[in-house]
MARVO-506638 format. One line per 10 residues: for each residue x, y, z of C-alpha. Coordinates in steps of 0.001 Angstrom, whole numbers. Example, Ala and Ser with C-alpha at 12.3 -4.5 7.8 and 13.67 -1.06 7.14 Angstrom:
REM residues 2
12300/-4500/7800  13670/-1060/7140
END
This chain:
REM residues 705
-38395/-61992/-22217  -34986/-61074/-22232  -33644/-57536/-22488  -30376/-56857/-24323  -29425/-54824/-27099  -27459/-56016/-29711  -26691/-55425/-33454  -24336/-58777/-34848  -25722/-62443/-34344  -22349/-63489/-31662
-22823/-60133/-29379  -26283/-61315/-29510  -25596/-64485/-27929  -23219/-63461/-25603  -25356/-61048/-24010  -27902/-63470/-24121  -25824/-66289/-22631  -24612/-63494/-19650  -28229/-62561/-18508  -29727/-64557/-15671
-33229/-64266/-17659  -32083/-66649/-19911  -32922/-70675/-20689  -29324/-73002/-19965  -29572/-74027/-24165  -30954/-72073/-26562  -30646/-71374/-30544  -30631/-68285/-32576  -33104/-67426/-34922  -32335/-64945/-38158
-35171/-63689/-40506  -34137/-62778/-43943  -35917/-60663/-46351  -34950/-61033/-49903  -36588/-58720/-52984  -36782/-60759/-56217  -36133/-59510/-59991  -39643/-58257/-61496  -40545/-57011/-64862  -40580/-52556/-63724
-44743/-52608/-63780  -44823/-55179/-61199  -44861/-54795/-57510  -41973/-57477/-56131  -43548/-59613/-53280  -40987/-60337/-50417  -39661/-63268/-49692  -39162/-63634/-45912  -36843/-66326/-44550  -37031/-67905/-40854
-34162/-70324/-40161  -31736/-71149/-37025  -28535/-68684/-37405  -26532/-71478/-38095  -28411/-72490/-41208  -26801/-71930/-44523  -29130/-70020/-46300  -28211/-69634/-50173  -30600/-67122/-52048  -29486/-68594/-55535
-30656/-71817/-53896  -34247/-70448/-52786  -34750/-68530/-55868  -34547/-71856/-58191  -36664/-73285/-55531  -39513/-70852/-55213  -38751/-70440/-59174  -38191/-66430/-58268  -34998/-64743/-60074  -32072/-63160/-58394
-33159/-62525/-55104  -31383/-60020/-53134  -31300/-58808/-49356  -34132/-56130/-49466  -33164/-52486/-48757  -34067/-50846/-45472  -36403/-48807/-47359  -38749/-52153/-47797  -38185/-53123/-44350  -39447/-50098/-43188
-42711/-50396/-45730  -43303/-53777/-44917  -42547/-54160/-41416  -41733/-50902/-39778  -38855/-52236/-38712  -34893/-51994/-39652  -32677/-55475/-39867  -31690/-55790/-36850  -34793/-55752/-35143  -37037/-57704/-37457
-37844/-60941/-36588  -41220/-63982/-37434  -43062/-61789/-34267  -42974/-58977/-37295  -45598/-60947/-39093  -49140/-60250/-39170  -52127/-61231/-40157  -51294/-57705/-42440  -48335/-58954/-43816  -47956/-62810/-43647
-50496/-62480/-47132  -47953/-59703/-48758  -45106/-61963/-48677  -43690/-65379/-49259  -43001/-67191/-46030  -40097/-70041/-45789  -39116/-72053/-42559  -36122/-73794/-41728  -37345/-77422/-41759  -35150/-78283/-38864
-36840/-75573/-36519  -40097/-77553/-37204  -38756/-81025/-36903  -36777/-79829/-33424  -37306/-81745/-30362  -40026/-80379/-28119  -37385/-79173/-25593  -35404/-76982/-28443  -35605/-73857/-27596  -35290/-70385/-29816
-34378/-66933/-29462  -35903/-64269/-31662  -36073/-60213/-31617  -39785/-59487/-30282  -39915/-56899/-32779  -36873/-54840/-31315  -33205/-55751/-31245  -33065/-54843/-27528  -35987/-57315/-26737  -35408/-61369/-27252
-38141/-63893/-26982  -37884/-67671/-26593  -40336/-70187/-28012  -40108/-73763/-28649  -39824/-74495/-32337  -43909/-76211/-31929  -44513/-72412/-30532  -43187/-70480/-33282  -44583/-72848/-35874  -47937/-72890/-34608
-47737/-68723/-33990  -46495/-68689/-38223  -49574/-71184/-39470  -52163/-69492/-37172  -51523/-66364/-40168  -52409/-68528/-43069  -54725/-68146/-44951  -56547/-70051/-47937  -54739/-68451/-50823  -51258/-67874/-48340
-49312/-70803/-46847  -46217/-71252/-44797  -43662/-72626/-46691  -41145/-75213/-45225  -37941/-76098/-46776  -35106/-78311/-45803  -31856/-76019/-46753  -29607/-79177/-46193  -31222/-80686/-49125  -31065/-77406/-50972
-27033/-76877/-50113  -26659/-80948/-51760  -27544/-79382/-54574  -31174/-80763/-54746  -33633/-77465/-55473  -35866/-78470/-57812  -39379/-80289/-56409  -39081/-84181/-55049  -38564/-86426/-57659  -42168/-88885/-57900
-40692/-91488/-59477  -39293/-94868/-58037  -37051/-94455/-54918  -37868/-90980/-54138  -37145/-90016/-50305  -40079/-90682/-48107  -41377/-88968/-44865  -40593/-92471/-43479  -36980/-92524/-44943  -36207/-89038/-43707
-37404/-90359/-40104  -35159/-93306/-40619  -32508/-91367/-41342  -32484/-90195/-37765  -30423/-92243/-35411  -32557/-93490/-32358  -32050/-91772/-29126  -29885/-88963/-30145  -29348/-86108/-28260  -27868/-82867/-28989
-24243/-83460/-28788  -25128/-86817/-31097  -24520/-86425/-35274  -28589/-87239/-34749  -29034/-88965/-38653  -27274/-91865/-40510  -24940/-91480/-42751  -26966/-93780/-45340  -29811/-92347/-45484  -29575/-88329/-45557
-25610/-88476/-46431  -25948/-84423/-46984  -27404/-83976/-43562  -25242/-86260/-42127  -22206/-84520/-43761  -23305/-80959/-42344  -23893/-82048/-39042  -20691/-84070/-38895  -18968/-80528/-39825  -20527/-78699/-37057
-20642/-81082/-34124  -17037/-82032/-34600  -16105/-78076/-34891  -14685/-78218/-38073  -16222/-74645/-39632  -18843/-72065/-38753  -21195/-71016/-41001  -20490/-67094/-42513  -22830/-64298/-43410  -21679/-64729/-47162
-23251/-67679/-48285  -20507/-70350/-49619  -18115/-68636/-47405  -17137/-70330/-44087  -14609/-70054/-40820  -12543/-73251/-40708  -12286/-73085/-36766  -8712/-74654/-35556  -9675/-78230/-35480  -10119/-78424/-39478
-7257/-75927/-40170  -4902/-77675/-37976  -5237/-80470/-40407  -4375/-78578/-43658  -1787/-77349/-41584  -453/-81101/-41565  -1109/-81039/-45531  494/-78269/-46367  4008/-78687/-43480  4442/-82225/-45504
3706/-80546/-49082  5861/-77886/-48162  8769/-79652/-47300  8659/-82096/-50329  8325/-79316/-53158  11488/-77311/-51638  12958/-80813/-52047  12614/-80587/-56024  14022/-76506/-55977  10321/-75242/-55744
10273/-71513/-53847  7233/-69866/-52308  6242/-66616/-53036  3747/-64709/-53184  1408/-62321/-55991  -1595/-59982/-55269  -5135/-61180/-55252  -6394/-58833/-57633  -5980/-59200/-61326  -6678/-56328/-64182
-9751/-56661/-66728  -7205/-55898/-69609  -5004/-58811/-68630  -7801/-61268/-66975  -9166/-61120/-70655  -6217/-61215/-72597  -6095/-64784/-72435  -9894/-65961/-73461  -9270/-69485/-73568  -8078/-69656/-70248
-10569/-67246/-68793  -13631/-68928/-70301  -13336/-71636/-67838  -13714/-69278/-65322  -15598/-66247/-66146  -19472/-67007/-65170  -16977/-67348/-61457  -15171/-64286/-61148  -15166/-61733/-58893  -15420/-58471/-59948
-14569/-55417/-57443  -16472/-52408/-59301  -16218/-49593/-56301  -13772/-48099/-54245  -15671/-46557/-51254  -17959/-44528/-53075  -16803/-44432/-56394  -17017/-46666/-59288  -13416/-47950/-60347  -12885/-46945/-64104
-11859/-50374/-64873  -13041/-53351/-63031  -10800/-55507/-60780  -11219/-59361/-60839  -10415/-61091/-57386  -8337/-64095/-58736  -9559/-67275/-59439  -6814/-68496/-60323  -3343/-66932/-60519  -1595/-67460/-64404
-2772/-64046/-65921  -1687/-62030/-62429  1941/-63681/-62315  2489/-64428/-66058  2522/-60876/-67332  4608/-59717/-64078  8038/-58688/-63315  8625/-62637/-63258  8967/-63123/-66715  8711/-60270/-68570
12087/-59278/-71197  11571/-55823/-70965  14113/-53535/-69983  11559/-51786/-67779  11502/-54804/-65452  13346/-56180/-63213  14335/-59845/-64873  13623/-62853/-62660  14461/-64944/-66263  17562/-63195/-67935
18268/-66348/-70232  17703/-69717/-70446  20846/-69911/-67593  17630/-68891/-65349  15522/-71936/-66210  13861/-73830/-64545  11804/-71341/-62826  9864/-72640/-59707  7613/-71018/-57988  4694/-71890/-55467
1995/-69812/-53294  -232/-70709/-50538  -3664/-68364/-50367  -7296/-68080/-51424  -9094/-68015/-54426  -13066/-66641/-55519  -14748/-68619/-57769  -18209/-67169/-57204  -20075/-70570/-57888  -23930/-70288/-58335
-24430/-73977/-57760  -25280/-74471/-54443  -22447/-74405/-52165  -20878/-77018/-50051  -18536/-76738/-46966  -14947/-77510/-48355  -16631/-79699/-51744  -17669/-76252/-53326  -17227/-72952/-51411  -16659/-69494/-53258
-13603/-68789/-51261  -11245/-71967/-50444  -7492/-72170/-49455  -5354/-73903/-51756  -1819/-73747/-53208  -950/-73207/-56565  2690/-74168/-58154  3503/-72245/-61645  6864/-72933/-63109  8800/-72291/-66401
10772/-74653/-68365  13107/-74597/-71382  11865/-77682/-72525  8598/-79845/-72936  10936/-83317/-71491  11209/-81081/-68478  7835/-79943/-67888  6312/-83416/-68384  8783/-84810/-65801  7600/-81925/-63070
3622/-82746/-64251  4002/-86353/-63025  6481/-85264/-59948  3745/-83309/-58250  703/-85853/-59192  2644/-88250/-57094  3571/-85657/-54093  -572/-85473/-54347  -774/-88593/-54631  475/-89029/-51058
-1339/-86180/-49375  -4059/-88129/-50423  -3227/-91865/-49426  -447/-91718/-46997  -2057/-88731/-45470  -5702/-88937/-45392  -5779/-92547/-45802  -8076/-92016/-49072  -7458/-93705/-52019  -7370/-92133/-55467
-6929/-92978/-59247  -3987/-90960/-61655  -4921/-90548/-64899  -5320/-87694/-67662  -8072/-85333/-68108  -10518/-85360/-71765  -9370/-82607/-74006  -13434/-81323/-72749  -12321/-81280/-69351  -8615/-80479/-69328
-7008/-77272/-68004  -8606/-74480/-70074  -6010/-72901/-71732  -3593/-75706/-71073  -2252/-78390/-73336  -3006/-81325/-70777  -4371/-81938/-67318  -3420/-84801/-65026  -5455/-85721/-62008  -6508/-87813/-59285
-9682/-89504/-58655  -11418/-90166/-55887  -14764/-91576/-54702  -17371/-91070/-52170  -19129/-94795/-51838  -22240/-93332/-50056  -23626/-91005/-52864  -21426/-93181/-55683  -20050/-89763/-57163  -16575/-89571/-58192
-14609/-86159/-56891  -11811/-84756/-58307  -9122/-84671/-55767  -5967/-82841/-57290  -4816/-81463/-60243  -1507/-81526/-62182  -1206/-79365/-65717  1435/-79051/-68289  108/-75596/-69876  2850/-76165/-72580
3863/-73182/-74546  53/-71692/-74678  922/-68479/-72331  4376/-68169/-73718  3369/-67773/-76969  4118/-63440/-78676  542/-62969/-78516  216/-63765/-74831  2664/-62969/-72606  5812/-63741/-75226
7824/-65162/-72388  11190/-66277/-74237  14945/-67194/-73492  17196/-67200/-76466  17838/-70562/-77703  21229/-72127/-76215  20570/-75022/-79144  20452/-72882/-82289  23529/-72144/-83581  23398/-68448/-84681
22812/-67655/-81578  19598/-65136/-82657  17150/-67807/-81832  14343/-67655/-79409  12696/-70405/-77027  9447/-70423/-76077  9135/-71323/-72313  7215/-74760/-71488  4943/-73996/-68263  2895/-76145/-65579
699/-75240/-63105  -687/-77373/-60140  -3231/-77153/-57236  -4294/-79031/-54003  -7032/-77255/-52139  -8805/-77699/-48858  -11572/-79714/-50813  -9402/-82693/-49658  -10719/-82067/-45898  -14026/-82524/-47474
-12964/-85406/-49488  -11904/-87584/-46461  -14833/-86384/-43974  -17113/-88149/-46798  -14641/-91263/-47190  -13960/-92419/-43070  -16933/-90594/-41097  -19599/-92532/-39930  -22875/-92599/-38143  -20722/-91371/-34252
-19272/-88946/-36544  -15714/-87625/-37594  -12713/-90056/-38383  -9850/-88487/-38311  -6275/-90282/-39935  -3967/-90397/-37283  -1516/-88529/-39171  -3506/-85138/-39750  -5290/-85468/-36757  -4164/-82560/-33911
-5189/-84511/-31043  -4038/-88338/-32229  -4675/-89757/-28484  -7073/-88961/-25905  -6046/-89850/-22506  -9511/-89844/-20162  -9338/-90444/-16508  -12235/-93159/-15514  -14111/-94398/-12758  -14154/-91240/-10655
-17795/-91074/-9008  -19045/-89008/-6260  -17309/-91350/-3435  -13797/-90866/-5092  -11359/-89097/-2551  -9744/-86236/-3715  -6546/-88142/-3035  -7509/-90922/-5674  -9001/-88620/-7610  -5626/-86768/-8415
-4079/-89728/-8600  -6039/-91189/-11236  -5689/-87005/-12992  -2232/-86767/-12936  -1762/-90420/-14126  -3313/-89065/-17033  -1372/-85899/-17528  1836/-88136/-16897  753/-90763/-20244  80/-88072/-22193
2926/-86039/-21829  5301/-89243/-22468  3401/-89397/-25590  3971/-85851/-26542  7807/-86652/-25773  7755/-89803/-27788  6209/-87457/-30639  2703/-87665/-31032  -400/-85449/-30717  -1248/-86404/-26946
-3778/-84640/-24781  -5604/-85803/-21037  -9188/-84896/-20858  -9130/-83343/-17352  -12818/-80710/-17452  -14215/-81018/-14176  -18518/-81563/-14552  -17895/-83801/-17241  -18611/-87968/-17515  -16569/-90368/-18957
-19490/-90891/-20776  -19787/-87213/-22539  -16035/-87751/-22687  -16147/-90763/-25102  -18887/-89100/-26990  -17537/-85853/-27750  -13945/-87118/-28803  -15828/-89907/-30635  -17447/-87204/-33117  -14441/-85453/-33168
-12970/-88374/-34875  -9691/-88577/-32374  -8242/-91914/-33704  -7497/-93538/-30693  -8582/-92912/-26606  -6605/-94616/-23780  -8532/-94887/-20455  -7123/-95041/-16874  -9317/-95994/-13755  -8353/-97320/-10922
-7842/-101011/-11793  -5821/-99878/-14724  -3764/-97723/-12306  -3525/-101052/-10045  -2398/-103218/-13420  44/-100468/-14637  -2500/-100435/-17975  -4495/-98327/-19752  -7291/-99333/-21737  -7237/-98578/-25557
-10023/-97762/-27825  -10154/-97426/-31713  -11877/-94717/-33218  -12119/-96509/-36378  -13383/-99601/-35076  -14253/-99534/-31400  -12100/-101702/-30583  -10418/-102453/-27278  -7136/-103553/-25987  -5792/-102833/-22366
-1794/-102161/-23036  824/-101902/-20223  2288/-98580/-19302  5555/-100167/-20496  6197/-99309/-23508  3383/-97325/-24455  4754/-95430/-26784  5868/-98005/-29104  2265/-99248/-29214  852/-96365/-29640
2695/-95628/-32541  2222/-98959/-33669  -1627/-98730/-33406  -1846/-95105/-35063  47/-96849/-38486  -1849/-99434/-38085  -5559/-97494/-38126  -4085/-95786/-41019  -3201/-98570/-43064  -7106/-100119/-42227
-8742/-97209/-42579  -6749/-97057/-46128  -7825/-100704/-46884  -11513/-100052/-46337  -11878/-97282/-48426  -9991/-99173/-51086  -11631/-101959/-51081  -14760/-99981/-51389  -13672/-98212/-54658  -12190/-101463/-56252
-15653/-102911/-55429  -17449/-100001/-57524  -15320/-99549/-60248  -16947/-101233/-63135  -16120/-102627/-66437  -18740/-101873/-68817  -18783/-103016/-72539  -22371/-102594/-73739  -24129/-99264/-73541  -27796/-101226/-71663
-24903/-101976/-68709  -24343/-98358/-68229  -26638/-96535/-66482  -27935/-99713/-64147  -24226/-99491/-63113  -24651/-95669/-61769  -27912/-96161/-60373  -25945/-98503/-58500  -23731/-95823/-57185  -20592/-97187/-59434
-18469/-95453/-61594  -18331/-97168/-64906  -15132/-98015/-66942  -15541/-98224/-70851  -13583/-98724/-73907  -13593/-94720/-75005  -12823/-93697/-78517  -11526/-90186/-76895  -14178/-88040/-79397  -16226/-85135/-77420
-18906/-85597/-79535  -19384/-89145/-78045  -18380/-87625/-74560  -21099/-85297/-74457  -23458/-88083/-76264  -22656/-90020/-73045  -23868/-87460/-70626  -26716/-86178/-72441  -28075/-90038/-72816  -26973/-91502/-69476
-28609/-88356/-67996  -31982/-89169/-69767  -32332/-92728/-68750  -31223/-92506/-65125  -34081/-92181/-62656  -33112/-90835/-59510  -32317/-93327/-56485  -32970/-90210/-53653  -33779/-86525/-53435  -30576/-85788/-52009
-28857/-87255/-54425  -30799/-86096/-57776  -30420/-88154/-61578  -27571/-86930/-63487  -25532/-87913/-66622  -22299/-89734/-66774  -19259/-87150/-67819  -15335/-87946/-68092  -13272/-88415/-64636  -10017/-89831/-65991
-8092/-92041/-68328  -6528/-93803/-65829  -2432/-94257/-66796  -2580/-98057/-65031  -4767/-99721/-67895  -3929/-103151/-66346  -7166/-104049/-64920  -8726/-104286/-67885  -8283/-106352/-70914  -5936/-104420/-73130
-7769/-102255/-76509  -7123/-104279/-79637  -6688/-101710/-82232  -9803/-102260/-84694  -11097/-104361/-82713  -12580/-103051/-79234  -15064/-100659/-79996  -16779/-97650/-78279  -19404/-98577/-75525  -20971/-95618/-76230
-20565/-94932/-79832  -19143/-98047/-81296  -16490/-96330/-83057  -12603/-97792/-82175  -11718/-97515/-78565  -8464/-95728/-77740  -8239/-96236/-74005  -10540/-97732/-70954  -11787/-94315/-69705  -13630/-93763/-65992
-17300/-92034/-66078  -19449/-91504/-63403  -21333/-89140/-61634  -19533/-86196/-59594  -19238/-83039/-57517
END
């Protein structure tokens, strides 16, 4: 027993962590009480939530799983009823044999699949008093309460945040008990990703997140900290994106977050896209705001109907006439889009960083040029970048833009779940937010000869967002962990001293040290991202391993025969493979092994998404293909009738291939602008897959995110 008193989850820990009463390791453990939505006559029964702090714990999730609606964090005044106890003190020791049969119980599956030596700290029924138990402990202490009508319920909340809540699918190639202990990699230890990528690809991807440090988990679910060692790669993004956009005249600037009712609604056919996602601030302290406030989730109705472009004399005029045009602007922030699917770190989060470019043309030649412009720049974030590859093409008129006259975009794919991912966006809104009953944004026209005339402006807007960390964790990690590209990668060489044991001299001890500190700072001179691994009470070992699953693309070694040789020894992230290199020159083949990881970490992932991108020309080919984890390419006839005929059908013949990654139907990705690799349409003659009407273009389906 531990004594400490604490309030907030981190003080918690610290205290914890500074008391001499306390275990070397240790985890936190939060209970949650949510209330659900009952008719008025009926009493709501609790549902009480045990899980390790750094669980992701989505109530939208648990609700569809328990089948309870709208659960919400229950009021002190319930605590109190229930428990006798306020939030910070409550804990699983506040369940009874009283109690445990008034509420719903749920367990964090992990807690009860820990290893025997995991241990947990929980409130004993005080916030000044901790307890530690083994997960077996605290399990046993929680079933020793049930009864025959009242059972402990245990839920896996990775497989809930993939996006699986419903129950197990029975049919063929549902996940086993023996498939979920497969997915766990033999002898893993804590600082180890501990399952295979393969097997339990959303586990794998959460742990990969945490034990490389990318993010911390938030007390707003789909929220998240992106600690330095993710941020310092879209950092890298947005310094090259940056630079290339001021290249074509584009300025950065930047417009409040918050966005009117009157003018978020103005514009329905944009806004429909986004309205079961928006924010609404509805109180100021302790007053209710007369007119709601939307947090943006997106930024056209906050900057279209501002000072920017408005004619009015009132204003200050950013356009005074067409002389103005082109307009280019650009902002880096965040965005709400308050999803209720089940979040996902960087995939789908209900705050994410992103930029968004909006600019203003006089005419449509213009703004198509810019669309395309800015696909490419993404284009490159995306391949010479992150080393993942990706597919241009043009959004359906179902899944363009809303509000905008087209979308262009870039594909990707993740080969272990087979679901395509959209990676970027580029839109040509045309003259839809221009237009008198909008936001009449209008030049006079330097082309009509009376001189009275008025032009419409042509408008794009474009986005890249920190999905595309997400994007290439799922493309290059594997079963050790993070793989970074060498050119977003903060640290892109690891210099670690080697062959230092207890009968090492201090004198060769700093030799072999400073040897180090001396490679890596000629590497930092030459350039690149260097850094020596010099903690003291640390193997080589631990070393490897914890730069390994932090996905630094290439270590160099020095012992004392490599100090004798004037070498270092060279090891690929990417690969494992290794080299020794002479001092000599290092620097030169260093660089030269960085481009070259990046150009075969590009090459794999290709190769991987030529392999499962699939022709498809008769409708029985179809759905085989995506149970195959392919994304099918068909002769389209471009109708949404037949596009939502596709997903409704595909959806009903598919039978789910895992529980992580659940049945789902076929929609639209792109029509890819390269329609080379497939035999060209013959007008009249290639027909439909789906519908069998005439076929327009080869179009991409497949399942997504």
């Amino acid at each position: 027993m531990s004594h400490v008193d604490t309030n907030s989850p981190s003080s918690w820990k610290d205290a914890l962590l500074a008391s001499s009463s306390a275990p070397a390791s240790f985890q936190l453990i939060k209970t949650l009480v949510y209330k659900p939505k009952t008719a008025k006559t009926a009493t709501p029964v609790p549902v009480v939530v045990i899980a390790r702090e750094d669980t992701e714990t989505s109530s939208s999730a648990i609700g569809k799983k328990l089948n309870l609606k709208e659960l919400r964090l229950a009021s002190e005044d319930l605590l109190t009823e229930f428990f006798s106890l306020d939030k910070n003190s409550l804990s699983p020791l506040a369940l009874t044999h009283q109690t445990f049969s008034r509420v719903q119980t749920v367990v964090d599956a992990s807690i009860e699949s820990s290893s025997s030596d995991a241990v947990y700290a929980l409130h004993a029924s005080s916030s000044s008093s901790t307890v530690f138990l083994t997960g077996k402990d605290l399990l046993a202490y929680l079933r020793s309460l049930e009864t025959d009508t009242t059972k402990l319920q245990v839920l896996d909340f990775t497989e809930l945040a993939s996006g699986t809540t419903g129950p197990a699918p029975v049919v063929g190639g549902a996940a086993t008990t023996k498939e979920k202990e497969d997915a766990k990699v033999e002898g893993a230890v804590q600082i180890a990703i501990g399952v295979k990528k393969e097997v339990d690809f959303a586990a794998w991807y959460t742990n990969v997140l945490i034990k490389a440090d990318m993010l911390e988990y938030y007390n707003v679910s789909g929220c998240y900290i992106l600690k330095p060692w993710s941020y310092s790669i879209w950092e890298e993004i947005q310094q090259w994106f940056n630079a290339e956009i001021k290249k074509l005249g584009v300025q950065n600037a930047y417009f409040p977050m918050f966005i009117s009712s009157k003018v978020l609604e103005r514009e329905k056919d944009h806004i429909e896209g986004f309205s079961p996602e928006v924010a609404w601030v509805t109180r100021a302290g302790s007053s209710d705001l007369e007119d709601p406030i939307a947090v943006r989730p997106t930024s056209e109705t906050s900057m279209y109907p501002s000072h920017i472009f408005s004619l009015s004399p009132d204003y200050s005029k950013w356009i005074k006439s067409h002389r103005d045009l082109p307009l280019k602007l650009n902002q880096w922030n965040s965005v709400v889009r308050w999803e209720f699917k089940n979040p996902q770190p960087f995939i789908r989060t209900r705050e994410f960083l992103w930029q968004e470019g909006h600019t203003a043309f006089l005419t449509k030649a213009e703004a198509d040029a810019e669309v395309l412009q800015i696909l490419e720049l993404y284009r490159q974030v995306f391949e010479d970048l992150l080393a993942v590859p990706v597919i241009p093409g043009i959004k359906s008129e179902k899944e363009k833009f809303a509000g905008g006259l087209y979308t262009t975009t870039l594909e990707g794919y993740i080969p272990t779940s087979g679901r395509g991912i959209q990676a970027a966006t580029s839109h040509c809104l045309g003259q839809n937010f221009s237009r008198p009953e909008m936001f009449n944004i209008c030049v006079e026209d330097p082309n009509d000869p009376s001189g009275q005339g008025k032009a419409f402006v042509w408008q794009n807007s474009w986005g890249l967002s920190t999905r595309a960390i997400g994007v290439m964790v799922m493309v290059h990690g594997d079963n050790q962990g993070l793989v970074l590209p060498p050119r977003v990668a903060s640290i892109q060489a690891i210099v670690v001293p080697c062959g230092i044991t207890a009968r090492t001299n201090d004198d060769q001890r700093k030799k072999i040290n400073d040897a180090c500190e001396e490679l890596a700072e000629r590497l930092r001179k030459a350039g690149l991202r260097a850094k020596a691994d010099l903690r003291d009470g640390y193997t080589p070992g631990y070393k490897f391993n914890d730069w390994e699953q932090k996905g630094v693309p290439l270590r160099l070694e020095i012992g004392p025969n490599d100090l004798a040789k004037s070498q270092t020894l060279t090891v690929r992230r990417d690969t494992g493979s290794k080299n020794p290199f002479p001092l000599a020159n290092i620097e030169t083949t260093v660089q030269e092994l960085l481009d070259t990881i990046h150009k075969d970490m590009y090459t794999r992932a290709k190769e991987a998404y030529d392999s499962r991108l699939i022709a498809v020309t008769k409708w029985e080919d179809l759905v085989p293909a995506l149970d195959n984890k392919c994304i099918v390419a068909i002769p389209w006839c471009e109708v949404e009738a037949c596009e939502d005929h596709i997903k409704e059908r595909s959806a009903r013949a598919a039978e789910p291939t895992d529980e992580r990654a659940p049945s789902a139907g076929a929609k639209s990705l792109a029509i890819p602008f390269d329609q080379s690799r497939w035999p060209a349409i013959e007008p009249g003659k290639t027909k439909c897959t789906a519908c069998g009407k005439d076929a327009k273009r080869w179009t991409m389906f497949g399942r997504s995110y």
